[in-house]
N, CA, C and O atoms as CSV, one atom per row, in Angstrom:
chain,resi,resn,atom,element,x,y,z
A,1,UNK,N,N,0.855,-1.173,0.000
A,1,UNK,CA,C,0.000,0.000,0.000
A,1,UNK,C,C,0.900,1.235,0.000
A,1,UNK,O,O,1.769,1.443,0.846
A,2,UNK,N,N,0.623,1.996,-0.980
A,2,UNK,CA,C,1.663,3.450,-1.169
A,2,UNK,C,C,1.094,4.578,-0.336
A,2,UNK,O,O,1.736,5.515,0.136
A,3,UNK,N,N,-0.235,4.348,-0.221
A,3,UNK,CA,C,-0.699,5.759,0.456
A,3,UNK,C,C,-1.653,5.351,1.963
A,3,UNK,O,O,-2.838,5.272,1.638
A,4,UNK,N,N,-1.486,5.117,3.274
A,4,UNK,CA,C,-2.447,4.562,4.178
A,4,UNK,C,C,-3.525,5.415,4.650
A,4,UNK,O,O,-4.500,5.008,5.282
A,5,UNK,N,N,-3.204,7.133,4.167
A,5,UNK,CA,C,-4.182,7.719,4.433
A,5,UNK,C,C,-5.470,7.836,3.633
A,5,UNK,O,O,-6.571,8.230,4.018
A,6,UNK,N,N,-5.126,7.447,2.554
A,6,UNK,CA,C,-6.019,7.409,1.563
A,6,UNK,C,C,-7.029,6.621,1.293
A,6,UNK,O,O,-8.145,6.864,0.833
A,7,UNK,N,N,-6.272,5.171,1.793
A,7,UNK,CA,C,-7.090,3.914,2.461
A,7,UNK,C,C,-7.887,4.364,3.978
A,7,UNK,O,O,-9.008,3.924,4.232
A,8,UNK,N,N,-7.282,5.125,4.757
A,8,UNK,CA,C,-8.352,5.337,5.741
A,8,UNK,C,C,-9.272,6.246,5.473
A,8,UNK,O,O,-10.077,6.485,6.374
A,9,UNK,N,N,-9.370,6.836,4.437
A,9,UNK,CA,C,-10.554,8.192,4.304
A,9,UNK,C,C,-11.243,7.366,3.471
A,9,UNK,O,O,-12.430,7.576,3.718
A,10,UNK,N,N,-11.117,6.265,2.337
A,10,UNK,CA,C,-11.454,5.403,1.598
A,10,UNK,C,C,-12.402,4.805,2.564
A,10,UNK,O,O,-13.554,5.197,2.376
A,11,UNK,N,N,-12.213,3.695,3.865
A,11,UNK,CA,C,-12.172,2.739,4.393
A,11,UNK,C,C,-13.761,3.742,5.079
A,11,UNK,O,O,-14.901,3.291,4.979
A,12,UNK,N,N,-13.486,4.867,5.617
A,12,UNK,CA,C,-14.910,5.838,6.119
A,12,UNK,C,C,-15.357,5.798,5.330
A,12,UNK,O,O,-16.137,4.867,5.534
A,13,UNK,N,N,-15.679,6.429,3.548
A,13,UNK,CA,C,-16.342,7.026,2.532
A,13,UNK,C,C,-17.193,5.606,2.183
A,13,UNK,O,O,-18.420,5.671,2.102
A,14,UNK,N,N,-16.429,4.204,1.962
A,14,UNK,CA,C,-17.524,3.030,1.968
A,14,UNK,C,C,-18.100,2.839,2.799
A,14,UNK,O,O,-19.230,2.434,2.526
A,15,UNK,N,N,-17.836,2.951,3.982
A,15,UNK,CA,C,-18.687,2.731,5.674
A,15,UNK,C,C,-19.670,2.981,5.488
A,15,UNK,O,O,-20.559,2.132,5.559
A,16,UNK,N,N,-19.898,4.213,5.183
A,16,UNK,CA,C,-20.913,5.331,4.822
A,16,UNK,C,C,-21.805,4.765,4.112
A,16,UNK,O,O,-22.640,4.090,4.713
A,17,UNK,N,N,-21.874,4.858,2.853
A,17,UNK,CA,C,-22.268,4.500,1.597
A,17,UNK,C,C,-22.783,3.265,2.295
A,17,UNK,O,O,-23.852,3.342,2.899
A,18,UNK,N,N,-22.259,2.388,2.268
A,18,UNK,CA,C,-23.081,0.893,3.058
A,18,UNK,C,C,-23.848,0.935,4.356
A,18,UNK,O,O,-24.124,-0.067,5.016
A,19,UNK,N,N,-24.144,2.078,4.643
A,19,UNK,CA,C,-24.377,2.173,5.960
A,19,UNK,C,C,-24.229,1.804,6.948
A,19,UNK,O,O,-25.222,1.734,7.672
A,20,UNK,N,N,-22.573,1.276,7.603
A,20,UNK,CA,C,-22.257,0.954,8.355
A,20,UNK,C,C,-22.118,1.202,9.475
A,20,UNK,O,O,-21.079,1.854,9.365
A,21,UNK,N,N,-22.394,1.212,10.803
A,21,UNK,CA,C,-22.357,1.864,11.806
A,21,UNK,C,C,-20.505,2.244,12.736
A,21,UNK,O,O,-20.092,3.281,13.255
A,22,UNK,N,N,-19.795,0.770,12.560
A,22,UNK,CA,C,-18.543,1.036,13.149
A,22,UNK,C,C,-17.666,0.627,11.389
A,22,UNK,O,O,-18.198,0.253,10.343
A,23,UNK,N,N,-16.300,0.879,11.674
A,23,UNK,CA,C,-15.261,0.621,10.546
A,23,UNK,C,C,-14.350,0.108,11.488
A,23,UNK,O,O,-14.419,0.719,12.555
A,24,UNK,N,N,-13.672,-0.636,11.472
A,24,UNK,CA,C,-11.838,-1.062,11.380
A,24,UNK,C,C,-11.224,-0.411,10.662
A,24,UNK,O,O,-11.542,-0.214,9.489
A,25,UNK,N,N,-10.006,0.152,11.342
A,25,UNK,CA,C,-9.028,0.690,10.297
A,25,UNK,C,C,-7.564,0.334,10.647
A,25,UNK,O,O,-7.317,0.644,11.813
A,26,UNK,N,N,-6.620,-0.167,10.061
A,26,UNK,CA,C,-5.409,-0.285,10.641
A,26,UNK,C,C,-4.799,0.801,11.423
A,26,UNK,O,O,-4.838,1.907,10.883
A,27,UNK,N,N,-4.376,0.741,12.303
A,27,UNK,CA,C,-3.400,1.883,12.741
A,27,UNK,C,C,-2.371,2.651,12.648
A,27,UNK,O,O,-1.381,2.077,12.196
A,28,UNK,N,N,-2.201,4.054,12.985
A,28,UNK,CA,C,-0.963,4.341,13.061
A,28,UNK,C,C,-0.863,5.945,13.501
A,28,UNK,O,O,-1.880,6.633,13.420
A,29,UNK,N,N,0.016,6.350,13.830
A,29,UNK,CA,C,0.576,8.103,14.443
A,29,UNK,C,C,-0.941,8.325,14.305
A,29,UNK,O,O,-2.006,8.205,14.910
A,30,UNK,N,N,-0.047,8.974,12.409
A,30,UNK,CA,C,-1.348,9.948,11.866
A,30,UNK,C,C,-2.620,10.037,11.501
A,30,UNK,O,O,-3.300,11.031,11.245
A,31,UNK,N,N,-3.044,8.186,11.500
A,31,UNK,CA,C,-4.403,8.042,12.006
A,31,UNK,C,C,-4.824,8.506,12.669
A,31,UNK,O,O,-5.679,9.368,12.470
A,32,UNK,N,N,-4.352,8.088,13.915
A,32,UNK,CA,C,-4.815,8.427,15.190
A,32,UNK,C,C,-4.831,10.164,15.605
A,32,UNK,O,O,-5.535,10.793,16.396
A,33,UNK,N,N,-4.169,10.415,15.058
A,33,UNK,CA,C,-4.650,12.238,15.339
A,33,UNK,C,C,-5.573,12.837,14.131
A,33,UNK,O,O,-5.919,14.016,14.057
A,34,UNK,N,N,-5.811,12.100,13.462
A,34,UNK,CA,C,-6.748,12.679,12.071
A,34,UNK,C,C,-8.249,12.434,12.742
A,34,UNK,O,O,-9.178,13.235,12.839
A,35,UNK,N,N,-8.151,10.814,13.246
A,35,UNK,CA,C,-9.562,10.330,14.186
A,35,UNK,C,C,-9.578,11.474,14.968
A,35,UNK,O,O,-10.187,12.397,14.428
A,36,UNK,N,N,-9.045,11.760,16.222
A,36,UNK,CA,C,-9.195,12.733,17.194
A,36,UNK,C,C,-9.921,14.181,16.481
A,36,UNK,O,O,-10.950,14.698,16.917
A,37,UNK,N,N,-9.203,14.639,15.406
A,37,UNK,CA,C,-9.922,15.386,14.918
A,37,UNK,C,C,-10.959,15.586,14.323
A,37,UNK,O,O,-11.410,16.726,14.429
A,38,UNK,N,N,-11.752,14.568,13.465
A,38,UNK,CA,C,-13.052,13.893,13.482
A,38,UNK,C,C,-14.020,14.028,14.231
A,38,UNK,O,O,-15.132,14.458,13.922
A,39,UNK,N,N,-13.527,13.544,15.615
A,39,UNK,CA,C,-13.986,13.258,16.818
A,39,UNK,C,C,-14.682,14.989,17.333
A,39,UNK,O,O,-15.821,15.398,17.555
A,40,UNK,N,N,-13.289,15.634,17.354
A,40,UNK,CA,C,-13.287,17.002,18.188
A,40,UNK,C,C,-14.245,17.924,17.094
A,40,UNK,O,O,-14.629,19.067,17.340
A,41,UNK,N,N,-14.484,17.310,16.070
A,41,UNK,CA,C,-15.258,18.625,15.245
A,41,UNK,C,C,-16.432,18.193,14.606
A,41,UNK,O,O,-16.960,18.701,13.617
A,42,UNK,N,N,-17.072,16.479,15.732
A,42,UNK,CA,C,-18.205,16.295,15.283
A,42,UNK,C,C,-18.669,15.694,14.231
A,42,UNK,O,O,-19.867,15.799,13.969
A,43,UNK,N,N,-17.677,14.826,13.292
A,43,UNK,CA,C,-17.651,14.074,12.755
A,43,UNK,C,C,-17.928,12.775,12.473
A,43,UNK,O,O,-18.351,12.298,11.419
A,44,UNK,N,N,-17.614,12.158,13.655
A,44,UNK,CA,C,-17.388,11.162,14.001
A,44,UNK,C,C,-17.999,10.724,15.132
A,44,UNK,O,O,-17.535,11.243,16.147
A,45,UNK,N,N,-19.216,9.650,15.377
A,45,UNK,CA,C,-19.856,9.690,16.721
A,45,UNK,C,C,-18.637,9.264,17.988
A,45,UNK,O,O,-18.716,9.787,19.100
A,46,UNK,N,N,-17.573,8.299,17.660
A,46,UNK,CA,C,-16.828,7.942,19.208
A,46,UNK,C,C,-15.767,7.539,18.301
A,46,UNK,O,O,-15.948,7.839,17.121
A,47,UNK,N,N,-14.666,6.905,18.610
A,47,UNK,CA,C,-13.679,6.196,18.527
A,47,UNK,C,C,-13.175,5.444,19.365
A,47,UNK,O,O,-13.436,5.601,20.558
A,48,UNK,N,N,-11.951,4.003,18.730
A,48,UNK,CA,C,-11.921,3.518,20.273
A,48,UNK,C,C,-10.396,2.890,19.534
A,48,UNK,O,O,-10.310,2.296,18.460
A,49,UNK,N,N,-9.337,3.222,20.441
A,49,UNK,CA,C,-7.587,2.706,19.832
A,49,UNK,C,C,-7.735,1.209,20.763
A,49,UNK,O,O,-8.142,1.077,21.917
A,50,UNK,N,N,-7.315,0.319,19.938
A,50,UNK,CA,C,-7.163,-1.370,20.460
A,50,UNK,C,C,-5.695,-1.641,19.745
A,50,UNK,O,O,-5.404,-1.524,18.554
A,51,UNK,N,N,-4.984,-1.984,20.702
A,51,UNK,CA,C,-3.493,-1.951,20.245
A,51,UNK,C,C,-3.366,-3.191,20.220
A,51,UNK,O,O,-2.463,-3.533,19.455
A,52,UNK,N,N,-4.161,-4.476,21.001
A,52,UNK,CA,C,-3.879,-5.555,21.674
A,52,UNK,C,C,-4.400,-6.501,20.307
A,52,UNK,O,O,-4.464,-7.671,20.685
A,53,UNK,N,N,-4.636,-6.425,19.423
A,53,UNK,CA,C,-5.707,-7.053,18.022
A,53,UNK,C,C,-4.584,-7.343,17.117
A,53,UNK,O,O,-4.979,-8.245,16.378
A,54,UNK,N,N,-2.964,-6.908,16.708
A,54,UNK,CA,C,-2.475,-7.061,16.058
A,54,UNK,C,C,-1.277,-6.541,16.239
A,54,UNK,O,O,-1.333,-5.810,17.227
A,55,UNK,N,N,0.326,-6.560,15.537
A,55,UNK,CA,C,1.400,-5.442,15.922
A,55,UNK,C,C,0.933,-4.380,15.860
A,55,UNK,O,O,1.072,-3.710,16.884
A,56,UNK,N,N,0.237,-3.772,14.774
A,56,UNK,CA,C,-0.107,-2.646,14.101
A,56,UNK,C,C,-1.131,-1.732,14.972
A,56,UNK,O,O,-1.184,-0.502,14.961
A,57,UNK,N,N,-1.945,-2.643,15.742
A,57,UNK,CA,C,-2.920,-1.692,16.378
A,57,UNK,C,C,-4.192,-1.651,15.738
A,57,UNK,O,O,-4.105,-2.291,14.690
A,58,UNK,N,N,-5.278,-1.208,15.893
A,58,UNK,CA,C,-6.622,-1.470,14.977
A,58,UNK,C,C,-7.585,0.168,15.650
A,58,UNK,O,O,-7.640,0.467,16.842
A,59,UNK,N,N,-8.133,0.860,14.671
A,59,UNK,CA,C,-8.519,1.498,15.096
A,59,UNK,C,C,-10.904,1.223,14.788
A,59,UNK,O,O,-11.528,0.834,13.801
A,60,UNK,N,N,-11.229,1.529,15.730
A,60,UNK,CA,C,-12.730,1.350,15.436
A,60,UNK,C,C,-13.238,2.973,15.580
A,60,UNK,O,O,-12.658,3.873,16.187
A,61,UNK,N,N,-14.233,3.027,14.987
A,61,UNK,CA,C,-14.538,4.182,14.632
A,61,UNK,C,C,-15.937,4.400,14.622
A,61,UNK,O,O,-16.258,4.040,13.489
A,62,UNK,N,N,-16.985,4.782,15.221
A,62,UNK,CA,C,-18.554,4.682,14.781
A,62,UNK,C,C,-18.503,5.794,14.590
A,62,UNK,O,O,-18.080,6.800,15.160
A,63,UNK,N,N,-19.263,5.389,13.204
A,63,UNK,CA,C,-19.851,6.703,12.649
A,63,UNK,C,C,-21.129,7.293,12.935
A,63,UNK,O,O,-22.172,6.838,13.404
A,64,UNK,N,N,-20.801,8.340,12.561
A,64,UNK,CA,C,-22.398,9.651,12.796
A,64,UNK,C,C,-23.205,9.581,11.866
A,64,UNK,O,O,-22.753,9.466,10.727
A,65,UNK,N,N,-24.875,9.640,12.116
A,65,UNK,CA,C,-25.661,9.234,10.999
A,65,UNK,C,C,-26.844,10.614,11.840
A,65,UNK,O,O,-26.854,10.883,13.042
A,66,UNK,N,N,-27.410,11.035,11.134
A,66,UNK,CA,C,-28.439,11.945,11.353
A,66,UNK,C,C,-30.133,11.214,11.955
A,66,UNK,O,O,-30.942,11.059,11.040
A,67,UNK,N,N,-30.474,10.925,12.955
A,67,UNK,CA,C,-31.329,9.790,13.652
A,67,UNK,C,C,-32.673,9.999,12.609
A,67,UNK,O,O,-33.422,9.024,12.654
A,68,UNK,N,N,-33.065,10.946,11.798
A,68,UNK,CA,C,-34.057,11.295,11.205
A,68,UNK,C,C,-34.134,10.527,9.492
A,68,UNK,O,O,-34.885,9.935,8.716
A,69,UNK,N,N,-32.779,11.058,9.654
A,69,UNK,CA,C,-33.149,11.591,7.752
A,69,UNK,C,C,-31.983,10.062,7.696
A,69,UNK,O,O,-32.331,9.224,6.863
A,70,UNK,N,N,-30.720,9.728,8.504
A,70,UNK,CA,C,-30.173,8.861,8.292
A,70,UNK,C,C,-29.024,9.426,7.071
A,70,UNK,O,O,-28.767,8.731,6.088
A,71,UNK,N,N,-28.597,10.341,7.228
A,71,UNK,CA,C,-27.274,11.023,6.128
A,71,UNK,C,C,-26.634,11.146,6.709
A,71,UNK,O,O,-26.989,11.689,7.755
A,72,UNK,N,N,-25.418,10.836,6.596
A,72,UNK,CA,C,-23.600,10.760,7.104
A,72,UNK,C,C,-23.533,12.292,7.765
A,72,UNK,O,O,-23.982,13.413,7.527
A,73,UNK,N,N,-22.817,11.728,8.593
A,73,UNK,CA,C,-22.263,13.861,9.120
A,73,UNK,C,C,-21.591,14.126,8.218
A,73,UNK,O,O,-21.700,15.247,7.720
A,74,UNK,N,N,-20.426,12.948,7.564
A,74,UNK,CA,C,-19.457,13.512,6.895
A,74,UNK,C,C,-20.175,13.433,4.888
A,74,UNK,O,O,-20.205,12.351,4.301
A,75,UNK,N,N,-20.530,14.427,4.373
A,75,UNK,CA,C,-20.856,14.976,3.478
A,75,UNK,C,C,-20.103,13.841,2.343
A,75,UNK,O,O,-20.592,12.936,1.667
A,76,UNK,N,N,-18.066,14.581,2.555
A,76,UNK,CA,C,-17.383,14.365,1.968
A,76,UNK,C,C,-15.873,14.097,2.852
A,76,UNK,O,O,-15.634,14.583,3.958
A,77,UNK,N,N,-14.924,13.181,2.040
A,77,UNK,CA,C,-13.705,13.535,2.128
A,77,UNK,C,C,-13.065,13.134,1.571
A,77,UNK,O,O,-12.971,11.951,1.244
A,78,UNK,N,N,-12.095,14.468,1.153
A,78,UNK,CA,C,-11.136,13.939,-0.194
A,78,UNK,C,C,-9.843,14.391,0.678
A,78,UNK,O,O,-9.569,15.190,1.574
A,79,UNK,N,N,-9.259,13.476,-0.061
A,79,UNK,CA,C,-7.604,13.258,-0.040
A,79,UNK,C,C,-6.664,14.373,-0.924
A,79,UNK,O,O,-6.671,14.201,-2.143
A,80,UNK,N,N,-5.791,15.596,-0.345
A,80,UNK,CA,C,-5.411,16.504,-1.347
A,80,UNK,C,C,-4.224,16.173,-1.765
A,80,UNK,O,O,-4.044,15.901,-2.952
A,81,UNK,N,N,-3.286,16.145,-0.912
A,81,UNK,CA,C,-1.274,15.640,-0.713
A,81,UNK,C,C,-1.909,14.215,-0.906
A,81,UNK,O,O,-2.829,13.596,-0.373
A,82,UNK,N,N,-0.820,13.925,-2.113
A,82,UNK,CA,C,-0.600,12.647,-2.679
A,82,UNK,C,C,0.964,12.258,-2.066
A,82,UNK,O,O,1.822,12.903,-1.464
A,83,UNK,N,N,0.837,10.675,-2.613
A,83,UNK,CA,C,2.956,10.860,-2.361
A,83,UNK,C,C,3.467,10.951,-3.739
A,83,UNK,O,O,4.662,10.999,-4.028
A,84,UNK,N,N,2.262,10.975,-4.756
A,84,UNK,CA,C,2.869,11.674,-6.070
A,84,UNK,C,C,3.129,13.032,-6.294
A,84,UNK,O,O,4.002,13.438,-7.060
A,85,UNK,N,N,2.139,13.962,-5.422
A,85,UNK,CA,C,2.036,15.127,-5.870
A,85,UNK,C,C,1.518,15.824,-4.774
A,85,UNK,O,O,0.355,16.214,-4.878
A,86,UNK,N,N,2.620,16.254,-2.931
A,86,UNK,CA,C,2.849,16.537,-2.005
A,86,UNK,C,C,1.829,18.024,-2.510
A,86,UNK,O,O,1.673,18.367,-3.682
A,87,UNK,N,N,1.271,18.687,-1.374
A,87,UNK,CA,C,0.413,19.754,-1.501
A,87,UNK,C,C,0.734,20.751,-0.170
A,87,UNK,O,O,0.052,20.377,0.783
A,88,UNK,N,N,1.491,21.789,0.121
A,88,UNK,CA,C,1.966,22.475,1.323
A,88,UNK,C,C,1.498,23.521,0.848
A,88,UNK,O,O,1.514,23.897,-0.324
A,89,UNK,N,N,0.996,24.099,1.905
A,89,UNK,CA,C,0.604,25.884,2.237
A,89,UNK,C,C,1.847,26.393,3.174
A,89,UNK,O,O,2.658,25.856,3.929
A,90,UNK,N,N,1.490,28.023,2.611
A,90,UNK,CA,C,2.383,28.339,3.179
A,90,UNK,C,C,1.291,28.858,4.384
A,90,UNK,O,O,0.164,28.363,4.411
A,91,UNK,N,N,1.783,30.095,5.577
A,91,UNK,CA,C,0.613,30.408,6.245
A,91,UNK,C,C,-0.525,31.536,5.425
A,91,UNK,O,O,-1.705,31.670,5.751
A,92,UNK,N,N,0.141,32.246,4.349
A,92,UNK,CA,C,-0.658,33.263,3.922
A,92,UNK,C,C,-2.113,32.166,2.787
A,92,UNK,O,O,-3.287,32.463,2.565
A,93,UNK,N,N,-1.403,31.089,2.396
A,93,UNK,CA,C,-2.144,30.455,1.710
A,93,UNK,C,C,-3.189,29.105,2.623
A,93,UNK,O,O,-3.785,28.199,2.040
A,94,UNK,N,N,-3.174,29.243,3.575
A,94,UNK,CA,C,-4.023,28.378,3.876
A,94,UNK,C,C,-5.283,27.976,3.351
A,94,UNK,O,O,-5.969,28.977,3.145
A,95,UNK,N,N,-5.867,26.920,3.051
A,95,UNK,CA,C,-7.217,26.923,2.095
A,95,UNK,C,C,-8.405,26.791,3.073
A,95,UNK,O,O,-8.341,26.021,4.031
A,96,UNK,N,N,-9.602,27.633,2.793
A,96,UNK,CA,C,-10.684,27.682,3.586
A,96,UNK,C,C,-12.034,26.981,2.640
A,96,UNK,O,O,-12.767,27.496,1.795
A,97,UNK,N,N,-11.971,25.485,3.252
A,97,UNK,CA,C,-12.825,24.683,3.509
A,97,UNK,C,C,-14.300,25.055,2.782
A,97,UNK,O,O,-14.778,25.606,3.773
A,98,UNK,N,N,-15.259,25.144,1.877
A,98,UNK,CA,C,-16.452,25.996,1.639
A,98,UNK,C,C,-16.593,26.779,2.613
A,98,UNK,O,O,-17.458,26.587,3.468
A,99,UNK,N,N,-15.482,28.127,2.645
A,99,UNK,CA,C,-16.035,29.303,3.082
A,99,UNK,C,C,-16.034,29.087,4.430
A,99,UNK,O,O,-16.728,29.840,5.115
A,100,UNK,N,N,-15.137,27.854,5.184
A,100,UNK,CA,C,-15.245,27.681,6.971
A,100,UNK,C,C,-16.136,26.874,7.578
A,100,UNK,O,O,-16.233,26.509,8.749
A,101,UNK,N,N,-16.980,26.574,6.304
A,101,UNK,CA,C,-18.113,25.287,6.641
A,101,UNK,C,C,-17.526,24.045,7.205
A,101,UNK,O,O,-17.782,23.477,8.267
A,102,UNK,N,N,-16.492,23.679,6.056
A,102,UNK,CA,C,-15.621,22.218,6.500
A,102,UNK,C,C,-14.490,22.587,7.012
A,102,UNK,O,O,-14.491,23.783,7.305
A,103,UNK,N,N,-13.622,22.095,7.214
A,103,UNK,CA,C,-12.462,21.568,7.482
A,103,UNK,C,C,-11.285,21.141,7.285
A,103,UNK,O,O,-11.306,19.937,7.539
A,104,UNK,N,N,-9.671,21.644,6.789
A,104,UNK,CA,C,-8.585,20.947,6.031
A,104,UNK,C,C,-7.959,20.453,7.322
A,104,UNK,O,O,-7.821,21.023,8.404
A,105,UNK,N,N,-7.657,19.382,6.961
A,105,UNK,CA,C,-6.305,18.695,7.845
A,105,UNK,C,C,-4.976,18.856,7.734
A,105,UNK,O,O,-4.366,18.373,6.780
A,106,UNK,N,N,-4.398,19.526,8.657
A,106,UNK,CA,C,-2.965,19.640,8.096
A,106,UNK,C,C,-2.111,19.419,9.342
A,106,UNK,O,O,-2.310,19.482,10.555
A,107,UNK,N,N,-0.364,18.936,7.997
A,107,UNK,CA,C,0.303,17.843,9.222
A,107,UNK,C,C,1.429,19.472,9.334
A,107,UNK,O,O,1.928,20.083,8.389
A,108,UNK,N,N,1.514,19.736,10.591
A,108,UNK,CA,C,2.580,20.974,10.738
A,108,UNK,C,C,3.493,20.555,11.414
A,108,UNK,O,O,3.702,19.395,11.770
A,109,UNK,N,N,4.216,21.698,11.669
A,109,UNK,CA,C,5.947,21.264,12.717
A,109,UNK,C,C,4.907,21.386,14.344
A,109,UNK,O,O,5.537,20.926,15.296
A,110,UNK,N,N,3.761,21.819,14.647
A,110,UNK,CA,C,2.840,21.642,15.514
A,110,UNK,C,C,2.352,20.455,15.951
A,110,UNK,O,O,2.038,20.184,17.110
A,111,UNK,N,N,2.294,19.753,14.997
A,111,UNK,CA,C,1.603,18.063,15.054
A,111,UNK,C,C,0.210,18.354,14.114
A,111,UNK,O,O,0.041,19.531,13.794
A,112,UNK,N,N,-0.531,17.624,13.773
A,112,UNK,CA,C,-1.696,17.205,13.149
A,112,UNK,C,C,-2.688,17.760,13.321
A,112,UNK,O,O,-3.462,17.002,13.905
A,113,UNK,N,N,-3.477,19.495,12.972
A,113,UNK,CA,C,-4.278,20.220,13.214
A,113,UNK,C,C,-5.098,20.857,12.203
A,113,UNK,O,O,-4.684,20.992,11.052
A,114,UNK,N,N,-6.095,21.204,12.529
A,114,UNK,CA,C,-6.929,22.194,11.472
A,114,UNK,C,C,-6.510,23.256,10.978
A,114,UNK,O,O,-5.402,23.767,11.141
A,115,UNK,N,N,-7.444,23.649,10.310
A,115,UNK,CA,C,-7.016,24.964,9.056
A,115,UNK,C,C,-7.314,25.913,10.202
A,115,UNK,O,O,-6.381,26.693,10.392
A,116,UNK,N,N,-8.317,26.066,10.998
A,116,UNK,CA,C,-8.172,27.335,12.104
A,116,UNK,C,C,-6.940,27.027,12.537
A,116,UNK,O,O,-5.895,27.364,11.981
A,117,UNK,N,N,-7.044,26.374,13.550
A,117,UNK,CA,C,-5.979,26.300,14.899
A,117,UNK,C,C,-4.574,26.467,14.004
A,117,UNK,O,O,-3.764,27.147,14.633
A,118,UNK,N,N,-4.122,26.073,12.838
A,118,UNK,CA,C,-3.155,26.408,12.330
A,118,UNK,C,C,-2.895,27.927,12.086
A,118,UNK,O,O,-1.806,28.270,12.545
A,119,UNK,N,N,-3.743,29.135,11.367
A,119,UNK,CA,C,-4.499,30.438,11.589
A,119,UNK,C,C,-3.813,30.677,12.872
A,119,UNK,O,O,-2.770,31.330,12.901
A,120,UNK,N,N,-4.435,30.099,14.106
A,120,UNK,CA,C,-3.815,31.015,14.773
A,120,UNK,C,C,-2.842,30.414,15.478
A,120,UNK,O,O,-2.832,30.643,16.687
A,121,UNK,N,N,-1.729,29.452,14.871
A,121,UNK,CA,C,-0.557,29.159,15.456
A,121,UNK,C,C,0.050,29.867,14.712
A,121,UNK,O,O,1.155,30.172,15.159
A,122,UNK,N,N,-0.185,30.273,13.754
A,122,UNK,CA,C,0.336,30.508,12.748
A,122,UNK,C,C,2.018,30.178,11.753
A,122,UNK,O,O,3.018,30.847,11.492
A,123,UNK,N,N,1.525,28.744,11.458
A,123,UNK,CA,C,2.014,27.758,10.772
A,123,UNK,C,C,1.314,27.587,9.666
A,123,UNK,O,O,0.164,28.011,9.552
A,124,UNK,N,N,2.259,26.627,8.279
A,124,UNK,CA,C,1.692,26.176,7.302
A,124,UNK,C,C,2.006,24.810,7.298
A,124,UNK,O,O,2.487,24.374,8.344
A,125,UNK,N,N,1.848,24.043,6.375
A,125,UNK,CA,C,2.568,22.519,6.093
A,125,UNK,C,C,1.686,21.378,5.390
A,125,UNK,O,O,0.769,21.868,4.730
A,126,UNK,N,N,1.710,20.706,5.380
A,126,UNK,CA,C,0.993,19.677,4.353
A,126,UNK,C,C,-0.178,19.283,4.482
A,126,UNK,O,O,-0.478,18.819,5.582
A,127,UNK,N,N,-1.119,19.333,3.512
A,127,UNK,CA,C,-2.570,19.435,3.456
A,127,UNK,C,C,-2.898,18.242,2.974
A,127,UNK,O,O,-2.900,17.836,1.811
A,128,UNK,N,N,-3.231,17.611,4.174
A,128,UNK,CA,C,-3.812,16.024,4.276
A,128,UNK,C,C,-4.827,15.653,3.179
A,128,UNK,O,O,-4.820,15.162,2.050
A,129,UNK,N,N,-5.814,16.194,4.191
A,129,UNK,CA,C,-7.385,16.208,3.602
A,129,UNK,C,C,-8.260,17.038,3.671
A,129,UNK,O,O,-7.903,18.018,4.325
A,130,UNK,N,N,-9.837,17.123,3.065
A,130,UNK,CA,C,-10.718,18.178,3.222
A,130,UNK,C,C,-11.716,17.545,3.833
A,130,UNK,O,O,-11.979,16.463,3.309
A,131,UNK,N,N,-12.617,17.942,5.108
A,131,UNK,CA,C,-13.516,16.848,5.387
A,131,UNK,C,C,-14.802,18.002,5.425
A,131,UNK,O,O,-14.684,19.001,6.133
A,132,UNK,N,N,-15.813,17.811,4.748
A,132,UNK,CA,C,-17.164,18.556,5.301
A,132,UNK,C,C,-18.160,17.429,4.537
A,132,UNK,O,O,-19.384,17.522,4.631
């Protein structure tokens, strides 16, 4: 596998679509702080890290579904930084999400944070993903 983040935003986007309630995802670092952020911005109904399932670690994930209408919280998410074709902001260029609606993920010399909280660390660095 060349890209594991791509497989984990993959591994949510079918969840979804099938209407799955939890996912497995293999583990790792930047999983695990991409979940957290999910988590922290409402994305994502819970998460849960199980290290004890494999070397690798296993991550579970239930997803958010709207109790009414039954539509994903998460709209969308695309993958921007490839390992073909790396994608960095600087801080003046940070990209705003539809207008602050959603969300970019980005990996900084900070650790693994949003397009705000980056704003006001004021840092740039590699633009994971877009999630709304």
């Amino acid at each position: 596998m060349t890209d594991p983040i791509a497989d984990y935003l993959t591994r949510i986007r079918n969840a979804q679509k099938a209407k799955h309630r939890v996912v497995d995802i293999p583990a790792s670092n930047i999983k695990k702080e991409i979940t957290k952020i999910l988590k922290d911005k409402g994305y994502i109904l819970n998460y849960k890290f199980e290290d004890e399932v494999n070397f690798q670690g296993n991550i579970k994930i239930a997803l958010k579904y709207n109790p009414e209408t039954k539509i994903p919280a998460i709209k969308a998410i695309k993958r921007i930084s490839k390992p073909g074709l790396r994608k960095y902001c600087h801080i003046d260029s940070i990209p705003r999400v539809l207008n602050g609606l959603g969300i970019a993920v980005i990996s900084t010399s900070k650790g693994v944070i949003t397009d705000k909280e980056a704003r006001e660390l004021g840092v740039g660095g590699e633009v994971l993903c877009y999630v709304y």
